[in-house]
Every structure is written in C-alpha cells, then in structure tokens.
LODREN-952513 format. One line per 5 residues: number of its first residue (from 1); for each residue x, y, z of N, C-alpha, C, CB. Coordinates in steps of 0.2 Angstrom, whole numbers, plus 5000, padded with zeros to 4 digits. Glycine has a CB too. Example, Ala and Ser with C-alpha at 12.3 -4.5 7.8 and 13.67 -1.06 7.14 Angstrom:
BEGIN
1) 5066,4972,5039,5062,4978,5039,5066,4984,5039,5057,4978,5045 | 5064,4989,5035,5068,4995,5036,5064,5000,5039,5070,4997,5029 $
! end
This chain:
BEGIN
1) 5495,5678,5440,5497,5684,5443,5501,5683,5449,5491,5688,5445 | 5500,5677,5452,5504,5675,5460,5511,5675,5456,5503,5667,5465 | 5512,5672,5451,5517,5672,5450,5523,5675,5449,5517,5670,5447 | 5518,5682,5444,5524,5688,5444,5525,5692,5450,5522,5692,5438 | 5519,5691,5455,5522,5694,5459,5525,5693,5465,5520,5697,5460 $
6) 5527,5682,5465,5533,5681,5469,5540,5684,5463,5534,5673,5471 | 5539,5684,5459,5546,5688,5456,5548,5693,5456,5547,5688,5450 | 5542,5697,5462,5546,5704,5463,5539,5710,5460,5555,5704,5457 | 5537,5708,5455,5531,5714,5452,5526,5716,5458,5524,5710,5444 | 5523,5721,5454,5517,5725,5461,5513,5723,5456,5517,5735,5463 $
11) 5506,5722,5455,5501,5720,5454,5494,5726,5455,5501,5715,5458 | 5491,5730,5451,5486,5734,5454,5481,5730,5449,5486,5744,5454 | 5476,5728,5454,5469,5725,5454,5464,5730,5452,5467,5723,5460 | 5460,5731,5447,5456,5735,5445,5449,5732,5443,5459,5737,5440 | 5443,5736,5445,5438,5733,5444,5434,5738,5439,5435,5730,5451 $
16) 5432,5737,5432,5427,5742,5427,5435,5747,5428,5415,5747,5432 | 5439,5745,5426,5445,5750,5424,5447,5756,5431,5441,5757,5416 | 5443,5756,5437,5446,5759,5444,5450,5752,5448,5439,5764,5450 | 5456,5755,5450,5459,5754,5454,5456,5752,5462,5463,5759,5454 | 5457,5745,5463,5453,5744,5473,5458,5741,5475,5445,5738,5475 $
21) 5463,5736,5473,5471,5735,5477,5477,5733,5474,5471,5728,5482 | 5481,5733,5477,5487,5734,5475,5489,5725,5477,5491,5741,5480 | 5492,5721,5477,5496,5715,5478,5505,5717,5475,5491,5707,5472 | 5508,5715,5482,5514,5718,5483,5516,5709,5484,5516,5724,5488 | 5524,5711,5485,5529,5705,5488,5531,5704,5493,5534,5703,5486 $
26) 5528,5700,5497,5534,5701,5504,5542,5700,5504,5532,5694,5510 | 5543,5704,5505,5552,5702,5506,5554,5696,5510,5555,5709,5510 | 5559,5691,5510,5560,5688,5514,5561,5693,5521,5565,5683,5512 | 5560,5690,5526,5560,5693,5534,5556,5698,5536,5566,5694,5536 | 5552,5699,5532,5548,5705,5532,5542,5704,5538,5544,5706,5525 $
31) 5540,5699,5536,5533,5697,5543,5538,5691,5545,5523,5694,5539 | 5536,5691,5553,5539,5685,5557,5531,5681,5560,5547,5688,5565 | 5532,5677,5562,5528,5671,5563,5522,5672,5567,5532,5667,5567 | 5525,5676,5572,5519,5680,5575,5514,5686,5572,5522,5682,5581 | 5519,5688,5568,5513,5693,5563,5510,5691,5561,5513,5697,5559 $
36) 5509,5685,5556,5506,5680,5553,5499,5678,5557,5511,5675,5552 | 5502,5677,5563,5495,5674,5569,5491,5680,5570,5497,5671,5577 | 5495,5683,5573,5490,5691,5574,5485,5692,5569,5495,5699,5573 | 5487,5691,5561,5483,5693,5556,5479,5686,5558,5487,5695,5547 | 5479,5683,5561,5475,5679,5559,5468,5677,5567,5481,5671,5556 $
41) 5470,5678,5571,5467,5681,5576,5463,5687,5574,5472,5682,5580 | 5467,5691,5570,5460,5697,5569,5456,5695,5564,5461,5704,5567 | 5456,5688,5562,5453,5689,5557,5454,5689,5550,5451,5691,5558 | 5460,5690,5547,5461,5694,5542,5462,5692,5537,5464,5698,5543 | 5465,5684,5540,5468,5678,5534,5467,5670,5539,5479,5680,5531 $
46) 5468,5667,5535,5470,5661,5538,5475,5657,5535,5466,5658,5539 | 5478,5655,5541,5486,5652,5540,5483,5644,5536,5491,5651,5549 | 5486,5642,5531,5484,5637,5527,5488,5631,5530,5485,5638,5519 | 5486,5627,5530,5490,5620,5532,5495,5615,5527,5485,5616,5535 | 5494,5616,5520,5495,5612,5515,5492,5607,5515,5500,5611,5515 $
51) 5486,5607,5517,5482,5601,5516,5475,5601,5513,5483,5598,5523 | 5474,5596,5510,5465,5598,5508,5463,5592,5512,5462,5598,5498 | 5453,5594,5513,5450,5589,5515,5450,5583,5512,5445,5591,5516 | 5451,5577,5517,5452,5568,5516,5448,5569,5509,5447,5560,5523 | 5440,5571,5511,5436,5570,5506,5435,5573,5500,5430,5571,5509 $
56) 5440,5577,5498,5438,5584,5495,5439,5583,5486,5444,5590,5499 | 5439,5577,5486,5440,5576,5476,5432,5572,5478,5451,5567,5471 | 5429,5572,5482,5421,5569,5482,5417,5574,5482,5418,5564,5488 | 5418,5581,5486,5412,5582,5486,5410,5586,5481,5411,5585,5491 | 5404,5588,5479,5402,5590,5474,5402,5598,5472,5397,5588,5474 $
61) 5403,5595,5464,5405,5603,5462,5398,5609,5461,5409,5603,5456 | 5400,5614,5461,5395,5619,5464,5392,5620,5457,5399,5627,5467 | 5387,5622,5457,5381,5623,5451,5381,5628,5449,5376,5622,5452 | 5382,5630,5444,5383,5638,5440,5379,5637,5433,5393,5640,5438 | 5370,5636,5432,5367,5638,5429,5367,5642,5424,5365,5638,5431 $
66) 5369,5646,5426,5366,5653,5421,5375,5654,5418,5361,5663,5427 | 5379,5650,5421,5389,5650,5417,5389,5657,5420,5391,5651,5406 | 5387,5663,5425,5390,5666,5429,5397,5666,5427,5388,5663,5434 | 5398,5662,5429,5409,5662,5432,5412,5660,5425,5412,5653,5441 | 5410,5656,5420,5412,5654,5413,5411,5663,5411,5407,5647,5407 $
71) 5406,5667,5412,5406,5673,5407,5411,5679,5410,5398,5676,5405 | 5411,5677,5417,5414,5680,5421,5424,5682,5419,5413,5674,5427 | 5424,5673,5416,5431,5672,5416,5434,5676,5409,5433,5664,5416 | 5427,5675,5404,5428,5677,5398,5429,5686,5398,5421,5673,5393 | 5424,5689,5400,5425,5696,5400,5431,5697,5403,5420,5699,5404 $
76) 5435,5696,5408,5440,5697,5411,5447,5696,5406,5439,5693,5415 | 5447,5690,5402,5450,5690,5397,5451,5694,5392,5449,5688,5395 | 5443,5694,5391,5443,5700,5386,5447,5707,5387,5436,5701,5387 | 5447,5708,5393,5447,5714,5396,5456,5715,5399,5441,5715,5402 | 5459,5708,5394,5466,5708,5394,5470,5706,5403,5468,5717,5392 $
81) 5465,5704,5404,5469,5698,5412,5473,5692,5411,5461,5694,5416 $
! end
C-alpha cells in the first residue's frame, strides 16, 4: 500500500467495511524539518534512523500460538487487501 501511495494514490483504511483513516502523500516541501520534530516531541511519530538494532537478526521471534496474525493476514486477503 506504501507503494501506491508514494505514487501519488490516497489510501482509505477500513476496518469490518467503515472507514477510520485516510493515508495521503506528502508533497515534496510540504513538511520541513522542524515539523517533523514537533510531531515527534508530541509524541506522535518517531523519526527513524535507518538503522536496526546490532542485535536484532538474534532476538527472538514473538510467539503467536493460537496463528492470531496468520488468520489475521488471511481474512484480510480474503477481504481483498
């Protein structure tokens, strides 16, 4: 979905068929550097570094018993995502 909407698409997110967000494109020069921090001072995002942790192909992966997030992924398909 990131993809199509660096090429420009709007994106509405829906959850059980209602609408909860929209994902737009930033225009180049739309947000400058400091808006970026602000949002991130309040909280709201955080600015990524391009870097993952030293450790982070070791630590372990998370435990999903019951396939939670496999039936997760499947319904969603299902449902044309």
């Amino acid at each position: 979905m990131l993809s199509r909407v660096k090429g420009g698409e709007e994106i509405i997110v829906t959850e059980r068929g209602l609408p909860i967000a929209r994902i737009v494109p930033i225009r180049a020069g739309e947000m400058g550097t400091e808006q970026w921090r602000d949002l991130e001072r309040q909280g709201l995002m955080r600015l990524g570094t391009g870097r993952l942790p030293k450790d982070f192909s070791k630590l372990p992966r998370p435990k999903d018993p019951g396939a939670s997030v496999r039936k997760a992924v499947i319904a969603e398909r299902e449902e044309g995502w």
